[in-house]
TORDOMAR-238382 format. One record per residue (C-alpha): residue in three letters; x, y, z; residue number from 1. Coordinates in nm, 4 decimals. Layout:
BEGIN
{resn->ALA	xx->X	yy->Y	zz->Z	resi->NUM} .
...
***
This chain:
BEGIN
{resn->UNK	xx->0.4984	yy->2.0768	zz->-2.2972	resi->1} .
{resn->UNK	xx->0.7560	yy->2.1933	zz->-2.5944	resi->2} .
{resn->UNK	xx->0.5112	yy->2.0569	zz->-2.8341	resi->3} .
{resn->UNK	xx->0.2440	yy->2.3373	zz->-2.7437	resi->4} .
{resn->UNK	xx->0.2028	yy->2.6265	zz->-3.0132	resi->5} .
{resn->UNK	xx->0.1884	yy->2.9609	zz->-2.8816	resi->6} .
{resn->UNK	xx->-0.1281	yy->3.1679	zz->-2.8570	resi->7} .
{resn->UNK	xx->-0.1595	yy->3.3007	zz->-3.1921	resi->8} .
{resn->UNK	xx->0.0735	yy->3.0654	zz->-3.4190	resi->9} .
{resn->UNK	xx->-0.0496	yy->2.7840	zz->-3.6352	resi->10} .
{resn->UNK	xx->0.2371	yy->2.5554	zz->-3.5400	resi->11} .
{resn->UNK	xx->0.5300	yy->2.5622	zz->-3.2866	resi->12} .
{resn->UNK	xx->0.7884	yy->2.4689	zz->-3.5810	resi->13} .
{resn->UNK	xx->0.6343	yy->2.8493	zz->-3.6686	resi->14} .
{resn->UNK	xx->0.8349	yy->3.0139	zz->-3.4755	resi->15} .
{resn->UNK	xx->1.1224	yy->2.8121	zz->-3.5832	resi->16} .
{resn->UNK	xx->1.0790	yy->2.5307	zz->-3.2449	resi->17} .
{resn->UNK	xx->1.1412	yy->2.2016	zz->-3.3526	resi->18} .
{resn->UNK	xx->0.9556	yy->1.9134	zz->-3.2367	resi->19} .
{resn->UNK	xx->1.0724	yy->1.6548	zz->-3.0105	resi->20} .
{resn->UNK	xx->0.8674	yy->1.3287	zz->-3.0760	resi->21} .
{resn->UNK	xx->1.0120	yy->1.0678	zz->-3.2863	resi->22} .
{resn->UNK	xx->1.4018	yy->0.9237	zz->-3.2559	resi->23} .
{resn->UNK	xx->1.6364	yy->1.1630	zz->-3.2479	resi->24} .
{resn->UNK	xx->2.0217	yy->1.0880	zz->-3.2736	resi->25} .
{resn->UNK	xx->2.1848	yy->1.3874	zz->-3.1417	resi->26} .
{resn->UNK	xx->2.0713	yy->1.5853	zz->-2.8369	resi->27} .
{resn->UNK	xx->1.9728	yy->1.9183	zz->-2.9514	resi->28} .
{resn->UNK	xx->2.1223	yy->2.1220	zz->-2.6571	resi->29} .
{resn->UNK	xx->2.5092	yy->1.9296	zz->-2.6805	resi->30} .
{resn->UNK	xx->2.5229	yy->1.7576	zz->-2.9917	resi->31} .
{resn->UNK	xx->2.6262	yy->1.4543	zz->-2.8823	resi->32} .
{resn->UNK	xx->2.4991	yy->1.0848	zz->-2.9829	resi->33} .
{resn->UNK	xx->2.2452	yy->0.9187	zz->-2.7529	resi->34} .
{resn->UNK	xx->2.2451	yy->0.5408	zz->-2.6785	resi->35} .
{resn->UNK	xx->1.9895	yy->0.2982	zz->-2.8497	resi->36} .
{resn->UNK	xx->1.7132	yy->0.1834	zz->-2.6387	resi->37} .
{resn->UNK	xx->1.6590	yy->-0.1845	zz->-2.5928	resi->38} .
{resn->UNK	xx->1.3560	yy->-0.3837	zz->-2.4361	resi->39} .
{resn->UNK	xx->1.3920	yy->-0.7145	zz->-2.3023	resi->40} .
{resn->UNK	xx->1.1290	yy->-0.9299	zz->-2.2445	resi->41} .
{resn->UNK	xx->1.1136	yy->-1.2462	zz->-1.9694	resi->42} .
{resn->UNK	xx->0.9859	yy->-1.5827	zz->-2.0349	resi->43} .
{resn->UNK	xx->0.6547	yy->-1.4732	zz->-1.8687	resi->44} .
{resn->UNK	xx->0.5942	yy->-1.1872	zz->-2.0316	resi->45} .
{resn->UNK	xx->0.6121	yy->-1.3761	zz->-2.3836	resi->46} .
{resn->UNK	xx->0.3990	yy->-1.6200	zz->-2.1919	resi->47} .
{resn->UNK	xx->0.1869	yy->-1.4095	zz->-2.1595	resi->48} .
{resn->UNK	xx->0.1845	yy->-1.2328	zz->-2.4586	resi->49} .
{resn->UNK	xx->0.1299	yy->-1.5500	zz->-2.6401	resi->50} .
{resn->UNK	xx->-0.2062	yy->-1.6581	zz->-2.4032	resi->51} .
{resn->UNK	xx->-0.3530	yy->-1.2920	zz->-2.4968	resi->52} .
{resn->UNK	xx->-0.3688	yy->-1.3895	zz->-2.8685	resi->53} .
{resn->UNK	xx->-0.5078	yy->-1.7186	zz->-2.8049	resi->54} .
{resn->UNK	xx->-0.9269	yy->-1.7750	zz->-2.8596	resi->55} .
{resn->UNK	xx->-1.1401	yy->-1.7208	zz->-2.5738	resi->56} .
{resn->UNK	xx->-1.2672	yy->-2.0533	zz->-2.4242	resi->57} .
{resn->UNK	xx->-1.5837	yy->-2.1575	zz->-2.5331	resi->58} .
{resn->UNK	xx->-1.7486	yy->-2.2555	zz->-2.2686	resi->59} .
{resn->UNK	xx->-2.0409	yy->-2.4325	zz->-2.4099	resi->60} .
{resn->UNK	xx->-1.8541	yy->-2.6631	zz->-2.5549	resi->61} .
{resn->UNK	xx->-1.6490	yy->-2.7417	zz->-2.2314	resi->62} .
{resn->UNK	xx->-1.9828	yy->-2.8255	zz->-2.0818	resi->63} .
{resn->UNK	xx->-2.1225	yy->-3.0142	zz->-2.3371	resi->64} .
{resn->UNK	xx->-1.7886	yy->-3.2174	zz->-2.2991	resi->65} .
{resn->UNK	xx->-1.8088	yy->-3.2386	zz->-1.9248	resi->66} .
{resn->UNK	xx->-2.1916	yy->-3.3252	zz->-1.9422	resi->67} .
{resn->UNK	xx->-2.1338	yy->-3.6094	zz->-2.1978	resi->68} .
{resn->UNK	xx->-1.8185	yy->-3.7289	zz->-1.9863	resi->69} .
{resn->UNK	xx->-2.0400	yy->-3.7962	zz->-1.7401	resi->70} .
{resn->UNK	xx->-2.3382	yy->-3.9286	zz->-1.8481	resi->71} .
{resn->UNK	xx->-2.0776	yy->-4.2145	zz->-2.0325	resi->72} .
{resn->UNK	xx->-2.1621	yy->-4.1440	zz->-2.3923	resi->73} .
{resn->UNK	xx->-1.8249	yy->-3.9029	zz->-2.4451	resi->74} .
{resn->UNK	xx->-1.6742	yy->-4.1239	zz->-2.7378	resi->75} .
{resn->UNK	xx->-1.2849	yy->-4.1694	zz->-2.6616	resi->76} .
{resn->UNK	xx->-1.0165	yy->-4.3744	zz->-2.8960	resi->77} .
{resn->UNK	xx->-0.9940	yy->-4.5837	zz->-2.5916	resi->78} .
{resn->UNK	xx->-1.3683	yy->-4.7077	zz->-2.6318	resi->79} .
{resn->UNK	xx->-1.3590	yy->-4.7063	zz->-2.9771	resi->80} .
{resn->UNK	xx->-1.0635	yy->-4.9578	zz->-2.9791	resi->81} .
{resn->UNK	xx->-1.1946	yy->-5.1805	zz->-2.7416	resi->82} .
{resn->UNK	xx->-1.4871	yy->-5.2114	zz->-2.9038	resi->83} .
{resn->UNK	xx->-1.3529	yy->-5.2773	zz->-3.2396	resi->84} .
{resn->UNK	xx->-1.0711	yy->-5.5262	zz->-3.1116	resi->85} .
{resn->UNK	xx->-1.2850	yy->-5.7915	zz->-3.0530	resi->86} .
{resn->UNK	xx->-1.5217	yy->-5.7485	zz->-3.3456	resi->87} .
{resn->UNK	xx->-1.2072	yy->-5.7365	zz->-3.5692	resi->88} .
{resn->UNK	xx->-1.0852	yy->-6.0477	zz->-3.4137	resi->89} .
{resn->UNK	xx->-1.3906	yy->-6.2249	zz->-3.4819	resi->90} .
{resn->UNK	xx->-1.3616	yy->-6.1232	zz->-3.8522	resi->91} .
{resn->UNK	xx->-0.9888	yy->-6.2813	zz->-3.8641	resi->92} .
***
């Protein structure tokens, strides 16, 4: 509530008040140094961090995918080289 400018006043640093926000080094009332602040982070929370940047799914391509999975015309390197194995062979 320091940061309120009395009834009257343009500003609080007016009436000669300073303001509080922003890193201070010294405490105003003792003048001594304050200790740096330090966040640390777990493994989940940079997990997590990272999975809120990533795109949204898109889901109609997921069931598109799904859909031609099961209807057996979802193309896979696994067909593809079966099927070109023996025709290759053949050419040899």
């Amino acid at each position: 509530m320091n940061d309120i400018a009395p009834i009257g006043r343009s500003s609080y640093a007016a009436i000669g008040g300073t303001s509080r926000r922003g890193n201070t080094s010294a405490s105003p009332a003792t003048g001594t140094q304050r200790g740096n602040d330090e966040v640390t982070l777990s493994d989940n929370a940079r997990y997590l961090s990272q999975m809120q940047q990533m795109p949204d799914v898109r889901q109609d391509l997921v069931t598109a995918v799904r859909q031609a999975i099961d209807d057996g015309t979802y193309e896979t390197d696994e067909k593809v080289n079966a099927v070109l194995k023996p025709m290759l062979e053949d050419l040899a």
